[in-house]
C-alpha atoms as one frame of an Amber mdcrd trajectory, in Angstrom:
protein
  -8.412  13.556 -15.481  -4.569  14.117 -15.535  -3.780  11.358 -13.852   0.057
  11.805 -13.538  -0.462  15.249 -11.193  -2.501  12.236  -8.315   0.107  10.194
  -8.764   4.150  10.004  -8.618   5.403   6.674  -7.958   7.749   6.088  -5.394
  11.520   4.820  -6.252  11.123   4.502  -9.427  14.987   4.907 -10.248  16.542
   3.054  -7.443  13.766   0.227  -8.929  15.228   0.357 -12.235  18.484   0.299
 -11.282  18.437  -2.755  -8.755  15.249  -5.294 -10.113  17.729  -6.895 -13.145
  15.339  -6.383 -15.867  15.954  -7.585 -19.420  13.196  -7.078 -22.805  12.893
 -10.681 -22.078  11.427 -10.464 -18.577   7.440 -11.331 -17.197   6.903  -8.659
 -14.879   3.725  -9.280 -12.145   2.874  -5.695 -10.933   0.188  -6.551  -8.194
  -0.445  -2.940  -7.378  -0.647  -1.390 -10.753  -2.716   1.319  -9.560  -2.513
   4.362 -12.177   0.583   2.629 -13.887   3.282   5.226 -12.620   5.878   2.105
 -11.677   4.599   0.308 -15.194   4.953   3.179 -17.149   8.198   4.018 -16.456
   9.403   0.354 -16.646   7.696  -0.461 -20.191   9.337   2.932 -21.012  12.504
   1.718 -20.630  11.883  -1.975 -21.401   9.284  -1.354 -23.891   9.625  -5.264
 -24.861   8.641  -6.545 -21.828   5.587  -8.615 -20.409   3.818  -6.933 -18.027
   0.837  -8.226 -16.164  -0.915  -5.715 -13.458  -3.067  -6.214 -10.966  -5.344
  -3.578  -8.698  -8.581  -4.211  -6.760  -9.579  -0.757  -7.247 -11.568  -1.055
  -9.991 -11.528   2.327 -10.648  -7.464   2.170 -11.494  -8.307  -0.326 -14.210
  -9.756   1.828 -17.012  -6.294   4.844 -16.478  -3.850   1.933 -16.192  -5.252
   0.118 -19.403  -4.960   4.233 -20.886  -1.606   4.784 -19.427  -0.124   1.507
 -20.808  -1.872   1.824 -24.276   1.190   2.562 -25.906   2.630  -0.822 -25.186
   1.920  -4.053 -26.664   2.242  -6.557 -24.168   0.114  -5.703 -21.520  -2.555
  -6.853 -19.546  -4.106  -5.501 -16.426  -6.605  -7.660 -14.546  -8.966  -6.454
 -11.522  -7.752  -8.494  -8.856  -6.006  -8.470  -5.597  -2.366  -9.095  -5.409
  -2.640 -11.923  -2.926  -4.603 -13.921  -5.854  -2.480 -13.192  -8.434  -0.875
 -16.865  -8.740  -4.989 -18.034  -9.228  -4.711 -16.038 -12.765  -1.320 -17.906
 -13.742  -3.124 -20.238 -16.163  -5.220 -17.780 -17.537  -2.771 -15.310 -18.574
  -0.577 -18.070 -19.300   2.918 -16.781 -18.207   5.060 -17.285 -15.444   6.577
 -14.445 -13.989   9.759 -13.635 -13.891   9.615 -10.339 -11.703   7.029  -9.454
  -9.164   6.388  -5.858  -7.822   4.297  -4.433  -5.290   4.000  -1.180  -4.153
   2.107  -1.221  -0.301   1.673   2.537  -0.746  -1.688   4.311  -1.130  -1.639
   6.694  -4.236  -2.494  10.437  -4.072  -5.444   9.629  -5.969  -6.936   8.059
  -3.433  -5.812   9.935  -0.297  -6.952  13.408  -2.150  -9.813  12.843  -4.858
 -11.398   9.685  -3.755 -14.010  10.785  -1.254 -13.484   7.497   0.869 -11.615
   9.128   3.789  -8.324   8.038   3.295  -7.316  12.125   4.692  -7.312  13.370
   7.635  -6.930  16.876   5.799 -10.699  16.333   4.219 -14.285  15.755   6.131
 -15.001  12.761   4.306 -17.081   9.172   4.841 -15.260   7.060   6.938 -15.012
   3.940   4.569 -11.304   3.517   3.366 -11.751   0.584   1.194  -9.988   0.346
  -1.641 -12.254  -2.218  -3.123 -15.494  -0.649  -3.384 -17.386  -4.101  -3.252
 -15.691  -4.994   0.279 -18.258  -5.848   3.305 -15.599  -3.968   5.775 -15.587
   0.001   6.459 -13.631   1.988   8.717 -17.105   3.218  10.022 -17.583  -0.275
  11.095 -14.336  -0.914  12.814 -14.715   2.471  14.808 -18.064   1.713  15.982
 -18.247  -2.264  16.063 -14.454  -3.096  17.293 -14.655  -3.567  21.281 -11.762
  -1.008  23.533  -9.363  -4.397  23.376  -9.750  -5.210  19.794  -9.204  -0.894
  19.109  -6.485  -1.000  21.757  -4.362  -3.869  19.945  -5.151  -2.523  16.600
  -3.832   0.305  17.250  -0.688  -0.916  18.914  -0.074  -3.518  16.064  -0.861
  -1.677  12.790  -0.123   1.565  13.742   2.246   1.022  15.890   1.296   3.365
  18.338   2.447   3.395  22.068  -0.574   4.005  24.098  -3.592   4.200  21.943
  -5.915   3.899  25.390  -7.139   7.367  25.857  -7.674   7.444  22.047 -10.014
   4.578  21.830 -12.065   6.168  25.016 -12.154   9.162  22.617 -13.721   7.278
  20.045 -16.231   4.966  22.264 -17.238   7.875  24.000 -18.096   9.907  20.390
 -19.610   6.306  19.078 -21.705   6.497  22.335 -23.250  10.027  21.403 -23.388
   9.107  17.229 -21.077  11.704  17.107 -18.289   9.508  14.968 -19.364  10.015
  11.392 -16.474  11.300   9.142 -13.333  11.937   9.319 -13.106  14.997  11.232
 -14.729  13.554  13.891 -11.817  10.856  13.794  -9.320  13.575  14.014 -11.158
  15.469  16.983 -10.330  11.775  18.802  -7.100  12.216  17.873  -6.667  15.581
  18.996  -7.849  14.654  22.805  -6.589  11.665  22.714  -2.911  12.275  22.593
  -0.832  15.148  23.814   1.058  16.396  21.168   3.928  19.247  21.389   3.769
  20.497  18.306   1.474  20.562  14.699   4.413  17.866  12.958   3.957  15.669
  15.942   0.011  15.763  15.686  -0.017  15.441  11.967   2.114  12.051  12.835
  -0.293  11.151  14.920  -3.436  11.337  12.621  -1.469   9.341  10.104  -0.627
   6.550  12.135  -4.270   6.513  13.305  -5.657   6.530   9.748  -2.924   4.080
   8.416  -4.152   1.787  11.262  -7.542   1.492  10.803  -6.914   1.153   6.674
  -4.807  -1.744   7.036  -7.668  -3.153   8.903  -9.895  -2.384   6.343  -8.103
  -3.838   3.621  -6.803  -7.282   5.447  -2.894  -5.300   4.398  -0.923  -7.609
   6.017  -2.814 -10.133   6.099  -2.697 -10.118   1.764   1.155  -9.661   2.593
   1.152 -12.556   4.280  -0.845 -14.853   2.006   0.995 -13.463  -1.116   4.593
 -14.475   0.513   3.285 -17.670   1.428   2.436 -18.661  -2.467   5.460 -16.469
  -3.996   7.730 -19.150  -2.340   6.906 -22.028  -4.985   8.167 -19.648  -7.797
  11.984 -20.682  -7.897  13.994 -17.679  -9.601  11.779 -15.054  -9.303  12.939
 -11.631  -8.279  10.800 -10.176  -6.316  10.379  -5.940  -5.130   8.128  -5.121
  -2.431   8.224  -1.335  -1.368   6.673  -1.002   2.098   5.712   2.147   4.108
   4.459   1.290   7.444   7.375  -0.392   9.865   5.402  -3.513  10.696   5.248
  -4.193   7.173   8.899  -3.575   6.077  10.057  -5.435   9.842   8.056  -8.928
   8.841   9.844  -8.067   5.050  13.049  -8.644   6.630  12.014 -11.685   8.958
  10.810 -13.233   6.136  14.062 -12.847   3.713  16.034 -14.170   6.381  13.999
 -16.928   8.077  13.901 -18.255   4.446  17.486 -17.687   3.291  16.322 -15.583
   0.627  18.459 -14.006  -1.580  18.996 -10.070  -1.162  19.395  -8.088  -4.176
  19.411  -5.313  -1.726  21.752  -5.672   1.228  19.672  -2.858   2.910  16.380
  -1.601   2.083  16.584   1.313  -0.571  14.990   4.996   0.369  14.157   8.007
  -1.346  17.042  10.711  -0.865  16.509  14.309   0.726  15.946  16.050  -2.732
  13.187  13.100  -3.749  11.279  13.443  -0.669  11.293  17.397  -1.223   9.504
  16.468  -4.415   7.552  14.212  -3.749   6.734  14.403   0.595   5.076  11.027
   0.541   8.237   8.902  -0.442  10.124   9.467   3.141   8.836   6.391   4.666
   9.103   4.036   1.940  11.815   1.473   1.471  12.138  -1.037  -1.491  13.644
  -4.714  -0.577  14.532  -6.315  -3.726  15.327 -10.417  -2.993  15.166 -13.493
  -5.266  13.485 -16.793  -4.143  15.457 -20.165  -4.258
């Protein structure tokens, strides 16, 4: 597999520039997926610790390949919320810490777990395999309220209520099965004016119900929680969804953090051309006290 064509990290120069590396530094990447952010950092800090983490196990064997090159690196098959649990068995203390929210174009495209709306696929969306939780489940399990507010919340969609009749009424007939049927629900359940407004539409949907899938914010939460007993520690967190990258900023500032970035970095017009999937990230870069 050529991994680099499924995935281009996001921000990788505006990372560089802004996360005050030195050969010295302990970087924690707790997203490593396929290495693209680890690569291009050991490439230009080729003396550096680097410790990844994925729960994908099937990012662990083309990380460890990407990242052969480099002597100092370990990659361990693990969540990012749990990474402070491996401390003493690595044993180094980190001096950076990245995380990249984002979803890689491996696993949107080539995966076969129905991360696209653009594919008829399973309607599972785990990114760890071994995980009890499916998005078949949460369509046909969740009640209308608990659809209704998860909707709302992680996709933050206005008025998900004639969507979620959509999908109790196709649950009702077994007629909810992949992920075109999830996009037919989609398609009646919102009036759209145009294809770039519908296309919008199925993302927020599918974004929803995979941060539901994979506990997203709630391993956000949990991993910002721990990070604050690491005095010194820079930290990078690029976000794409706007709950995520809105409870980013409450937390900086509820805890007096300090901002490397005044204002969350973004890809320009030219990136995004290249690479369509970096418009809705931003990258916070802060330091804890």
């Amino acid at each position: 597999m050529d991994f680099k064509q499924y995935h281009q990290p996001v921000l990788v120069q505006s990372l560089l520039n802004h996360f005050n590396l030195a050969n010295d530094s302990i970087v924690f990447d707790g997203t490593m997926g396929f290495a693209g952010h680890a690569e291009a950092i050991l490439s230009a800090y080729p003396s550096i610790t680097y410790v990844g983490f994925d729960k994908d196990l099937a990012a662990i064997p083309i990380a460890k390949q990407r990242c052969a090159q480099f002597s100092k690196v370990q990659v361990i098959n693990a969540p990012f919320s749990s990474m402070f649990q491996h401390v003493n068995n690595v044993p180094v203390l980190p001096t950076h810490i990245l995380l990249d929210l984002g979803v890689s174009s491996f696993q949107i495209d080539q995966s076969n777990r129905g991360f696209t709306f653009q594919k008829n696929e399973p309607l599972d969306m785990r990114m760890d395999t071994n995980a009890n939780l499916t998005a078949n489940q949460v369509l046909h399990d969740y009640s209308h309220d608990a659809l209704v507010e998860l909707f709302e919340t992680q996709g933050d969609i206005r008025g998900p209520q004639k969507l979620v009749e959509e999908i109790i009424s196709k649950r009702q007939q077994n007629k909810l099965k992949t992920t075109f049927d999830l996009v037919d629900c989609v398609k009646h359940g919102f009036f759209v004016r145009s294809r770039r407004q519908f296309i919008s539409m199925c993302t927020k949907v599918f974004q929803a119900i995979r941060i539901e899938v994979n506990g997203e914010m709630n391993e956000l939460k949990e991993f910002l929680d721990h990070v604050l007993k690491y005095s010194g520690v820079t930290v990078a967190i690029i976000t794409f969804q706007p709950n995520e990258d809105k409870y980013l900023k409450a937390f900086i500032k509820d805890h007096g953090l300090i901002r490397i970035t005044k204002k969350p970095l973004q890809s320009s017009y030219q990136e995004c051309k290249k690479n369509p999937r970096e418009r809705t990230a931003k990258l916070r870069i802060f330091q804890i006290q």
